[in-house]
N, C-alpha and C positions, 0 to 999 in steps of 0.2 A: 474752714470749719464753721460749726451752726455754733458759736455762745449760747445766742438765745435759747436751742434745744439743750443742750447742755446745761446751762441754767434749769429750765424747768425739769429735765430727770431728775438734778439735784437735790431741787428745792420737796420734787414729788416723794425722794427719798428718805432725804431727812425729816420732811411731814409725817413719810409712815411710820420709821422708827419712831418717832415720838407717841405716834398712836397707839403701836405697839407696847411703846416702855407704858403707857397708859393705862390699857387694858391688861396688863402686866402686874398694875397695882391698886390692892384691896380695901377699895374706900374706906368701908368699915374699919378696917386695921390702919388704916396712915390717910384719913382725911385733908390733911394740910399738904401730904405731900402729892396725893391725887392733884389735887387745885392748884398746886405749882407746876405738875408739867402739862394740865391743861391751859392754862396761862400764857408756859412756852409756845405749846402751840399755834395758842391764837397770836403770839407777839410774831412766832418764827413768820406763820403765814399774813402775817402783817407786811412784815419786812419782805417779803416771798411776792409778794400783791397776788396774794393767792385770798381776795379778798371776802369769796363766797366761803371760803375756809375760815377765816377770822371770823364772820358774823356766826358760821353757827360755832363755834368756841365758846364766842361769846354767851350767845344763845343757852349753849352748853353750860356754862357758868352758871349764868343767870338758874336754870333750872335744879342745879347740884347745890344751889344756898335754900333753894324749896325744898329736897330732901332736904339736906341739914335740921330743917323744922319740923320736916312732916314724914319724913322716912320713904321708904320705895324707891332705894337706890339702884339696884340689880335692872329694875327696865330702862327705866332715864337710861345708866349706862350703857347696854347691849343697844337702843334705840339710836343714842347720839355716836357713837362707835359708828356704828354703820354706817350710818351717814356720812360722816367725816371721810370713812373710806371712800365712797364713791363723788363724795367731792373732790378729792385729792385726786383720784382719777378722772377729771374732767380737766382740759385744757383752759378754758375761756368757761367760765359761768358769770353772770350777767346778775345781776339783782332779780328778776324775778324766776330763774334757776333758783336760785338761792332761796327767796323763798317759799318755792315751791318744794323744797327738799326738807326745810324747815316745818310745813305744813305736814308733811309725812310722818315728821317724826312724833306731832302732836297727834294724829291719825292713830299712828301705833300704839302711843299711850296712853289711848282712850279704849282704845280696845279691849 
């Protein structure tokens, strides 16, 4: 048997439901509880060493306390969502995968 594969399907899974139960829930309407299971995320893919996942969570964060101030939640969201998915579906990202998918997503938001 492959652990190691079995590990990372796992880890791939439970990342997406959580992205899921994510995009599931309506900033605007439950703020605190948005930022709690983005959190998860980043802690799960923490633990996951799914660590190009974790940075942009973080990332993620970092950019959802600037709406909190400044509003324009709906792109932040749809932008970091996506990304999140196609990090989750990458095996091995490396730091500047990472932040090059990060730089996308600032791309988008400029747009």
């Amino acid at each position: 048997m492959d652990f190691d594969n079995d590990r990372l399907l796992l880890a791939r899974a439970t990342l997406s439901d959580l992205v899921e139960a994510l995009r599931l829930t309506h900033f605007d309407n439950s703020p605190v509880l948005f930022l709690t299971r983005l959190e998860a995320i980043r802690e799960t893919a923490k633990i996951q060493r799914f660590d190009a996942v974790a940075e942009i969570a973080a990332s993620f964060e970092d950019a959802m306390q600037r709406v909190i101030r400044r509003g324009g939640a709906e792109s932040v969201i749809e932008s970091y969502l996506e990304i999140l998915r196609e990090a989750i579906g990458c095996s091995n990202l490396d730091a500047v995968i990472a932040e090059s998918l990060l730089a996308s997503v600032a791309i988008r938001l400029r747009a």
